[in-house]
N, C-alpha and C positions, 0 to 999 in steps of 0.2 A: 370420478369421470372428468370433471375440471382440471384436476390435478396433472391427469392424464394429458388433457389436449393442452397445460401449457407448458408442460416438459415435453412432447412432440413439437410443438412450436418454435417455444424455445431453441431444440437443438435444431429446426429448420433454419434459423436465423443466423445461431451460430455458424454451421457450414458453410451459410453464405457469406457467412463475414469472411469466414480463413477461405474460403474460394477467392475474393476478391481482392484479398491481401497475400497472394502466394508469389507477386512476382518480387524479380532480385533488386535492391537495393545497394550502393554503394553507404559503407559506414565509412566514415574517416576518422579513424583515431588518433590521439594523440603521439602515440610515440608505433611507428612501425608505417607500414603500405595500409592503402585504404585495402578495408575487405566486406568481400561482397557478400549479404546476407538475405534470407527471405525475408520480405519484412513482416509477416505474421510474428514471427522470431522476435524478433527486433521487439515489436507490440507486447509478446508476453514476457517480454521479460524486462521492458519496465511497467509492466504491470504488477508482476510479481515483487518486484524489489519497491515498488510503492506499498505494496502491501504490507510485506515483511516491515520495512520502516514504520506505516501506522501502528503494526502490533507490537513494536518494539515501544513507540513512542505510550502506548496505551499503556504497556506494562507497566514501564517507569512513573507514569502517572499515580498509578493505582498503587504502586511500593510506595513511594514518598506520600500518600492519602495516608495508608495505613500505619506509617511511622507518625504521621503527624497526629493520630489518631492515639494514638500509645505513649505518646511523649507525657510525660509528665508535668510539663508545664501546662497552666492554663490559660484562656485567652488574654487573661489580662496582664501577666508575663509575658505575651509575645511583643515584641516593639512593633510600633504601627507609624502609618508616614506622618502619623503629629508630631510623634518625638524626635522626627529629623529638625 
């Protein structure tokens, strides 16, 4: 039942947001005419492209962990900032 009333909530809040964010915006881009966008618009998608970059950034993380993991050297083969 909690579940219930905070995804009812929830999407209460959300509506209000994109209600409140529906008017037009001018965008000015770099190369071409400014063009005119809703700016909900505008909000999700660099939202989205935030997103996608942290899970891009996560992956690469988590590959290079796992190589480093598999490598065959051990730690005391890795050079470390004394040896500079």
């Amino acid at each position: 039942m909690i579940r219930l009333a905070l995804l009812i909530g929830s999407t209460v809040l959300l509506v209000a947001f994109v209600m409140m964010n529906m008017h037009l915006v001018t965008l000015n881009v770099v190369v071409g005419p400014p063009v005119q966008i809703r700016l909900i618009f505008l909000l999700l998608t660099a939202f989205f492209i935030g997103l996608a970059l942290s899970w891009s950034f996560k992956a690469i993380r988590k590959t290079r962990a796992r190589r480093r993991a598999r490598s065959p050297l051990s730690r005391e083969d890795e050079p470390s900032l004394d040896d500079l």
